[in-house]
C-alpha positions in Angstrom: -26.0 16.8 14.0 -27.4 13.7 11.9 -27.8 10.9 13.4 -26.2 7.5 11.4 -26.9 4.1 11.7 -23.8 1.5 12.3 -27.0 -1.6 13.3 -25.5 -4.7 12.2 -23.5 -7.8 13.9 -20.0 -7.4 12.7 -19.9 -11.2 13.0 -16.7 -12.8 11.3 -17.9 -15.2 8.3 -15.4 -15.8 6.4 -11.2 -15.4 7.1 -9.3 -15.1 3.4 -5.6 -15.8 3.0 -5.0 -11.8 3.5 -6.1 -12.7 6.9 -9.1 -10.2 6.0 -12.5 -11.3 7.2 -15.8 -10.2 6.1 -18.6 -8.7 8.4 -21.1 -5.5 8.3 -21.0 -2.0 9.1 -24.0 -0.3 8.2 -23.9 3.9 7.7 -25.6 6.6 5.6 -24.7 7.7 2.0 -22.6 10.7 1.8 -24.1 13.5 -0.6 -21.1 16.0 -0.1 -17.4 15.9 -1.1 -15.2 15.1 1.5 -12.0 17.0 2.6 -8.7 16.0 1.4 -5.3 16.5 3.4 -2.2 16.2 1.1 1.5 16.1 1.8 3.5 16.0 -2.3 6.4 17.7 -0.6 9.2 15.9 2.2 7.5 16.7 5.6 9.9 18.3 8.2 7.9 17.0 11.2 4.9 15.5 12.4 1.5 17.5 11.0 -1.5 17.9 12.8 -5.1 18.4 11.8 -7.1 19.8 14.6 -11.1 20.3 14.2 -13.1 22.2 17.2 -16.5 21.6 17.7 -18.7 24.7 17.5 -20.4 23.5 20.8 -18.9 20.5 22.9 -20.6 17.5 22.3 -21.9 14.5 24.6 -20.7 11.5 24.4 -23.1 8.8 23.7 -20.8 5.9 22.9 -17.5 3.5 24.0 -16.1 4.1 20.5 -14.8 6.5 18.2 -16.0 5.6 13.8 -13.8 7.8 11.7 -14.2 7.5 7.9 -11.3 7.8 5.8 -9.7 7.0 2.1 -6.0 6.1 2.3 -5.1 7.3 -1.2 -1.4 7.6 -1.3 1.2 7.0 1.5 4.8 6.8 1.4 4.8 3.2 2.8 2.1 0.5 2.9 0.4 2.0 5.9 0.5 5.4 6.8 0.8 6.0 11.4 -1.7 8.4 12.5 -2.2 9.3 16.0 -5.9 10.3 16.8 -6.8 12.1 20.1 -9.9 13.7 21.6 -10.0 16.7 24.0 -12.7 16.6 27.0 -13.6 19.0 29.9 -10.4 20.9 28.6 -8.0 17.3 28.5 -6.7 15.6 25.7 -6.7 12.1 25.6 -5.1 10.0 23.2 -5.1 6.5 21.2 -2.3 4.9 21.8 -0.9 1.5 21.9 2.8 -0.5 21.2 1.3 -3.9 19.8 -2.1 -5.5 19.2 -4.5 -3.9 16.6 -7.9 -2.1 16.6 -10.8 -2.8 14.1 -11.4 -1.4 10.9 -14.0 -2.1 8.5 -13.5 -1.3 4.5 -16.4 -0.6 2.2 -16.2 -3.0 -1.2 -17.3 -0.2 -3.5 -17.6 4.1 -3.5 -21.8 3.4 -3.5 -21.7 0.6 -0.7 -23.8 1.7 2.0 -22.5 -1.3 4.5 -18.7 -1.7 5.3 -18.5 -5.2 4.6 -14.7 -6.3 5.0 -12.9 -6.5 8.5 -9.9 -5.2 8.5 -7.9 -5.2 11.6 -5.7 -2.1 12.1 -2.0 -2.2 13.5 -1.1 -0.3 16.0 2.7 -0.2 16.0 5.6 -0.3 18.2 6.1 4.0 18.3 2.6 3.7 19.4 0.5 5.1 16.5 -2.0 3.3 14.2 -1.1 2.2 10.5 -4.1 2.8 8.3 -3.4 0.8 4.9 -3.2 2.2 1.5 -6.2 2.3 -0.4 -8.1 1.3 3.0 -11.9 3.0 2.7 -13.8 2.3 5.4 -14.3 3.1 9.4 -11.8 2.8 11.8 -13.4 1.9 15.3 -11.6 3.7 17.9 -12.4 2.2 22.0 -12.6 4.7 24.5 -11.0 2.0 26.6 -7.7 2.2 24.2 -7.2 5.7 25.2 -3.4 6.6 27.4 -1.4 3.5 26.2 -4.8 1.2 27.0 -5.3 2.7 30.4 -8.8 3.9 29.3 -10.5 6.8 30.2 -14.2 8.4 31.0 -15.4 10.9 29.0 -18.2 12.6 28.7 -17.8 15.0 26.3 -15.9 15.6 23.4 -14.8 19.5 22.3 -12.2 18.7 19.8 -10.8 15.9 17.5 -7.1 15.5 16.6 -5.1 13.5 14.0 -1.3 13.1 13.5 0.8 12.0 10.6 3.7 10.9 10.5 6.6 12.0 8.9 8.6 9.4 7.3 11.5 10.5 9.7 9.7 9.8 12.4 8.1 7.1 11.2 7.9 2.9 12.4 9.7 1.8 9.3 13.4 1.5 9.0 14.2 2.9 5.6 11.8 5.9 6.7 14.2 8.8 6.2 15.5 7.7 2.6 12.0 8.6 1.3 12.3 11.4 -1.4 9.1 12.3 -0.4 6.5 11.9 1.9 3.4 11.4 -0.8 0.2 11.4 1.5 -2.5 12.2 0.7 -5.8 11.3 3.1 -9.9 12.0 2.5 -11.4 12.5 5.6 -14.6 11.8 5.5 -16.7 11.8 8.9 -16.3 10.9 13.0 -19.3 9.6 14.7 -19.7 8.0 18.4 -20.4 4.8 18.1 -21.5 1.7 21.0 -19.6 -1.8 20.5 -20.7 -4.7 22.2 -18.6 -7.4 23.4 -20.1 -9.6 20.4 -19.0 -6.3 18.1 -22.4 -5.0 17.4 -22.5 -1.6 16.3 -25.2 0.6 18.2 -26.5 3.4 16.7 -24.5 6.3 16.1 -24.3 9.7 16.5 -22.8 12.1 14.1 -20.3 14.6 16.0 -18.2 16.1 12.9 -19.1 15.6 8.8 -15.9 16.7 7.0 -17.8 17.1 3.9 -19.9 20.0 5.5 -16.2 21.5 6.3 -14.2 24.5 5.0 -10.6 24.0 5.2 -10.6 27.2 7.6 -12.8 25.2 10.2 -9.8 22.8 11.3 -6.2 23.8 11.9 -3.4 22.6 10.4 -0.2 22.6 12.4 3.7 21.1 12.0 5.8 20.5 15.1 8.7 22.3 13.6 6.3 25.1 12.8 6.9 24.7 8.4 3.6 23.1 7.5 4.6 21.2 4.0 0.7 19.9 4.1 -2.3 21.3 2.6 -5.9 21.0 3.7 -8.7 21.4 0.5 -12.3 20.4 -0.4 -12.4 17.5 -2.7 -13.4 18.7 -6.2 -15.6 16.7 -8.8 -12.4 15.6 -9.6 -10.8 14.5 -6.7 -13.8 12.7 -6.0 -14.0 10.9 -9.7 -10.2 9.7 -8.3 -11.5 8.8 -5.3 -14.2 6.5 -7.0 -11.7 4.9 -9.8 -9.2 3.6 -7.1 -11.6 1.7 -4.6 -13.5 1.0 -7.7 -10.4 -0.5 -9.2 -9.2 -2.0 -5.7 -12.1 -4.1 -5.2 -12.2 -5.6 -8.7 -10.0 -8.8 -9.9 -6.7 -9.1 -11.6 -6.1 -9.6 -15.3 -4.8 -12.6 -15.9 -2.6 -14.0 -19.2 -1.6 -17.5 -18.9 -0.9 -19.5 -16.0 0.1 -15.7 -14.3 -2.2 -13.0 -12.2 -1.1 -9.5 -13.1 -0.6 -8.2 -9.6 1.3 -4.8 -11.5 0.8 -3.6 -14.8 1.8 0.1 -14.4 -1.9 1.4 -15.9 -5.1 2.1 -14.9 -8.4 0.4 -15.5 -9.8 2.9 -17.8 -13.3 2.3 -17.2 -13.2 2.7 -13.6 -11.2 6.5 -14.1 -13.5 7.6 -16.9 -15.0 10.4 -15.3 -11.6 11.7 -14.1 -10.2 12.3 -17.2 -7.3 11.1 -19.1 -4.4 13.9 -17.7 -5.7 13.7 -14.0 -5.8 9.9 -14.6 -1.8 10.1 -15.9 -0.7 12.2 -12.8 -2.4 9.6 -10.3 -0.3 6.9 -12.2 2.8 8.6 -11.7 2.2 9.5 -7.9 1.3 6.2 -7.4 5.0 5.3 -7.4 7.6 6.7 -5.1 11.3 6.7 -4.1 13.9 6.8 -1.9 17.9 6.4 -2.5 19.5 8.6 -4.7 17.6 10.4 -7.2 16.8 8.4 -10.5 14.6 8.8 -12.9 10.8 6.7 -14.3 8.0 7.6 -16.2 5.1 5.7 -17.4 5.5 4.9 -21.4 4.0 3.6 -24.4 5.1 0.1 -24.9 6.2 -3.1 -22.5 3.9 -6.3 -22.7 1.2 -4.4 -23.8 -0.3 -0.8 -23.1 2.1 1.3 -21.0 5.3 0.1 -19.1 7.6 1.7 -16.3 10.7 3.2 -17.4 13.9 3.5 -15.2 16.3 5.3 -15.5 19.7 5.6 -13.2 20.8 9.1 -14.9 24.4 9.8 -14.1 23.7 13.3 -14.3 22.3 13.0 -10.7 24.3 10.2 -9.3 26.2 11.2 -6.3 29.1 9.1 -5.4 29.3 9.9 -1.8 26.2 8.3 -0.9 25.0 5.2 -0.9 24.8 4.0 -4.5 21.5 2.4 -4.4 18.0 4.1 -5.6 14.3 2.6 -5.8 11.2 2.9 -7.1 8.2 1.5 -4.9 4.8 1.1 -5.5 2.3 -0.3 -3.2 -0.6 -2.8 -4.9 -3.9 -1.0 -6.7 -5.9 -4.5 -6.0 -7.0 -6.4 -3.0 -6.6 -9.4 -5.0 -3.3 -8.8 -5.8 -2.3 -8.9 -2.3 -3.0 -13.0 -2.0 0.0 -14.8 -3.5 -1.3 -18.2 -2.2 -0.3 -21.0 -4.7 1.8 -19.3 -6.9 5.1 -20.6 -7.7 6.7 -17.8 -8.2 7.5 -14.2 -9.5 7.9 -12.9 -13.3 8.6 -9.6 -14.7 8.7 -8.3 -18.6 11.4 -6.5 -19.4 13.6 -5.0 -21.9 17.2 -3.7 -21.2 18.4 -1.7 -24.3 21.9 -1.7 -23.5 24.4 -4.0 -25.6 25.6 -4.9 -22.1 24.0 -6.3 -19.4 22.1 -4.5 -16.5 20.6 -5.0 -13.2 18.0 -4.7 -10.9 15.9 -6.3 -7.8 12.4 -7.0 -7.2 12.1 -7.0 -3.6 8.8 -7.9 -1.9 7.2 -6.8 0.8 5.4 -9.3 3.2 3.0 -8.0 6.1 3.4 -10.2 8.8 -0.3 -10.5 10.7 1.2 -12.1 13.7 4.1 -9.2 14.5 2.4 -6.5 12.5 5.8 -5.9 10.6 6.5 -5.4 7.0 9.1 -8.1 6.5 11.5 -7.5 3.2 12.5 -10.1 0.9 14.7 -10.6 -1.7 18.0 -12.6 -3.5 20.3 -11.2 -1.2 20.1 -13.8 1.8 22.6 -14.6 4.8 25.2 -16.8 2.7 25.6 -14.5 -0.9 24.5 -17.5 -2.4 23.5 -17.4 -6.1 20.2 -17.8 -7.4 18.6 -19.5 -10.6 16.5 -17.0 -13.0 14.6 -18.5 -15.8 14.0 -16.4 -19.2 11.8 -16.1 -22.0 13.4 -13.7 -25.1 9.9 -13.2 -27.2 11.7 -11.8 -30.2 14.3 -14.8 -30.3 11.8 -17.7 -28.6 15.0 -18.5 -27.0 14.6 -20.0 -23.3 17.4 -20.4 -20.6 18.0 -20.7 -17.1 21.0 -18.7 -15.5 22.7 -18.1 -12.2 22.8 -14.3 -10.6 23.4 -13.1 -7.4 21.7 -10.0 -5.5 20.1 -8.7 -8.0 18.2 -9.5 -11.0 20.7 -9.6 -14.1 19.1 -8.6 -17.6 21.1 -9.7 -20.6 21.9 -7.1 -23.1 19.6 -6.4 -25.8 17.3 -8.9 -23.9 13.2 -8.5 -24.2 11.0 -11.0 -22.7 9.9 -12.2 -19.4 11.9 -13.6 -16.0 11.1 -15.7 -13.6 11.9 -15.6 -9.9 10.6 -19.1 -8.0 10.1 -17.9 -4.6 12.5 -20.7 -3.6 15.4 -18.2 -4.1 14.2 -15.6 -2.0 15.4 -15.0 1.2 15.9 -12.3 4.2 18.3 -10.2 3.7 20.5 -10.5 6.7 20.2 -6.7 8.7 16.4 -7.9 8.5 16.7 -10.6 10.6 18.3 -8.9 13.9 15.6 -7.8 17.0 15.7 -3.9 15.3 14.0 -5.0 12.3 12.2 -8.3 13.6 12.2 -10.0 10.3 11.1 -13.2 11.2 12.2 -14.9 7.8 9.5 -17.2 6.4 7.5 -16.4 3.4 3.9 -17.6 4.2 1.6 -16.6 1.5 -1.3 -18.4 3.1 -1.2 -16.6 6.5 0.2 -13.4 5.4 -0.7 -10.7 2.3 2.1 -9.2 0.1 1.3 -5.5 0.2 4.5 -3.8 -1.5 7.6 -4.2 -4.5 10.6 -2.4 -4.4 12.2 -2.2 -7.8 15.8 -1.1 -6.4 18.8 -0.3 -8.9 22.5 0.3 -8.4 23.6 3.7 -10.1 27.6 2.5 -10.1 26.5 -0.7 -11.8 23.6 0.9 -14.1 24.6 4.1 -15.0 22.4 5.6 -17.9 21.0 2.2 -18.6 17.2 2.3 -19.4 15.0 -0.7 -18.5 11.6 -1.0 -19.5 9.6 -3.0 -17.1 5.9 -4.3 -17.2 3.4 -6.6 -16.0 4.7 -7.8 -12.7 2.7 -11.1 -11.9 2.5 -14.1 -10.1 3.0 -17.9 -11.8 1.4 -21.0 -11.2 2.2 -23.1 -13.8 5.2 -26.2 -13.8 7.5 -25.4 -16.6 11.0 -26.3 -18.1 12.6 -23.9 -20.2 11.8 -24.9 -23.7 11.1 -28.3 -22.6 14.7 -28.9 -22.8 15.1 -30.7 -19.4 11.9 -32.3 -19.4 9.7 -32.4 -22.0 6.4 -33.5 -19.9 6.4 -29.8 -18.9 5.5 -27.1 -20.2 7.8 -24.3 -21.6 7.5 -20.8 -20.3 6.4 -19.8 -23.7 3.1 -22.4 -23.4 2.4 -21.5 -19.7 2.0 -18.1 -21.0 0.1 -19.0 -23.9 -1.5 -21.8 -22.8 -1.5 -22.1 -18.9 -4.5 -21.0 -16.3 -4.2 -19.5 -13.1 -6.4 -21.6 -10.5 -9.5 -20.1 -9.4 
């Protein structure tokens, strides 16, 4: 086996308003394509890669490096439950609260992992591993059997175990349409942490990208493996490249907003993966649950391409629950930091001559519980909110009052904003099942996730087209009506600056 170097001080320097903090993690260049294991399909249980080593192999280390790509998961954070066998025992990671240390490479050529990322472990017992997180996950010995440790000297085979969104930590789990996953796998080395978190050097004890897919079992607890195991293709690995490439670069900006959504790609960084393979990612970038509706990516919106949605009433069934989603996790780091900003604004157009609805419902990740915490205009007391609008074809600007949901006039085209004053947690949230603790902090706690939710009873066959989700800073009054020492919606677009 090779042997890699992990040789510098993971010493914390810096500690962002993502709560993400910024060390080093040193390791070798991989020259081979790594594999890929990838769910499209609704998993019917728990799936279970399983590699065994040709030989077993000392253990030379207290910790466990696996290197991974999170490309697509049905929720922010995917649970995976890793385990080792030894001298013929298994032993597993496990843990109910706390987290374990990750460390995220800043681009696909870094050779040093440069960006701590703590790891949640959650309440089932199984550790979230973020979407679009590339790095290594550090994995203790001592963390082994629920943190009762263990003392291994060998290791024979390594396991991992996903999740199925039945089975899975978050509450709206089993509405998913599908499960979406897809994981590169990269390597596993044995690795020696010191109590100041220096990395010792490591050896090597199994390099995925020297793997068949026949070398490591695949296996579902209900026995109907929905997964598939391949080598990544020149392809895959140009995808690979474009999203941690894009993911580690800033937002656009236009105005006094930060584009945290604009339902595209940066082109540049997907260039080598080609235009139609580059169109597919965009699509499977988004995912549902509820009933079955209906979005693609289009020509038009703000600029470029723009989601459309669509609750047919061809598929609306009227014994369930009328409600359907769209949800999309966030393609930038930077667009997980919603410090300072006043609010939330969408462009849309509703092409109905009647008015339609929907909800843009975020998704906070609280650091101090580990929960995602939901958020939206549907609070304890049904109160209604205030929306402000911009119509760009009319110039016409107007506050109004709606309640739940987001209500689009008819014929309406322009942009909406949200202050984050009329969010709230919706009330299920806030009981001990869910533990929605129901305070938006932006400066302690990232944003990871919107939900774009629809009634179909209330929305049937209406079309919205919806684009450039973003983040405001600026002080305005609609159309300086109210006050004219402010601006207008129309010159904080025009006009305003996001702060650096």
């Amino acid at each position: 086996m090779k042997n890699k170097l992990f040789s510098v001080a993971l010493a914390v320097t810096m500690l962002t308003a993502t709560g993400l903090s910024v060390g080093t993690f040193a390791a070798a260049a991989q020259s081979a394509s790594p594999l890929i294991y990838e769910a499209e399909g609704k998993l019917e249980g728990n799936e279970t890669l399983a590699y065994t080593l040709p030989a077993a192999q000392e253990v030379t280390g207290n910790a466990l490096a696996v290197k991974v790509f999170m490309k697509n998961t049905y929720h922010y954070s995917l649970p995976v439950s890793f385990s080792v066998t030894s001298a013929g025992k298994e032993y597993v990671w496990s843990k109910t609260s706390g987290t374990e240390q990750g460390y995220a490479y800043s681009s696909p050529e870094a050779q040093e992992a440069t960006i701590s990322t703590p790891l949640q472990w959650n309440k089932a017992g199984t550790l979230e591993i973020p979407y679009m997180f590339y790095g290594e996950i550090l994995l203790p010995f001592s963390a082994l059997n629920y943190g009762a440790g263990a003392q291994i000297g060998s290791v024979s085979e390594i396991s991992m175990t996903f999740t199925a969104a039945v089975n899975s930590n978050f509450a709206s789990g089993d509405t998913w349409i599908a499960d979406g996953v897809c994981l590169y796998l990269f390597d596993v080395s044995c690795v020696t942490v010191d109590d100041r978190g220096t990395v010792a050097p490591a050896e090597e004890i199994a390099d995925f990208t020297e793997l068949k897919k026949d070398d490591i079992s695949l296996t579902s607890e209900t026995g109907n493996v929905v997964g598939e195991l391949r080598s990544a293709s020149q392809e895959d690995y140009a995808v690979f490249e474009g999203f941690v490439t894009q993911y580690n670069s800033a937002c656009e900006t236009k105005g006094d907003m930060k584009i945290v959504e604009s339902f595209s790609f940066d082109e540049d960084a997907f260039a080598a993966a080609g235009k139609e393979r580059t169109a597919a990612e965009l699509f499977k970038k988004l995912y549902m649950s509820g009933q079955e509706s209906e979005y693609a990516i289009v020509n038009g919106g703000s600029e470029g391409t723009a989601l459309s949605y669509i609750c047919d009433s061809a598929e609306y069934d009227a014994g369930k629950n009328s409600y359907a989603g769209v949800h999309f996790n966030f393609g930038r780091r930077e667009a997980t930091d919603w410090s300072g900003a006043n609010g939330i604004t969408v462009y849309v157009e509703n092409k109905a001559p009647y008015l339609a609805s929907f909800a843009l419902e975020i998704f906070q990740y609280n650091l101090g519980t580990g929960l995602l915490e939901q958020y939206n205009l549907n609070d304890v007391g049904q109160k209604y909110k205030t929306l402000y609008a911009y119509n760009v074809e009319t110039g016409e600007e107007f506050s109004y009052h709606t309640q739940t949901f987001m209500r689009v006039p008819a014929n309406f085209k322009g942009w909406i904003r949200i202050p984050f004053s009329q969010y709230a947690a919706p009330a299920w949230s806030m009981t001990p099942t869910y533990g929605n603790e129901g305070v938006l902090d932006f400066d302690k706690n990232p944003v990871v996730k919107i939900s774009i939710t629809r009634l179909f009873n209330s929305n049937l066959d209406t079309e919205l087209i919806i684009d450039d989700i973003a983040l405001y800073y600026g002080d305005f009054s609609v159309g300086n009506l109210f006050d004219p020492s402010r601006q207008s919606i129309r010159d904080c677009i025009e006009k305003g600056t996001v702060p650096a």
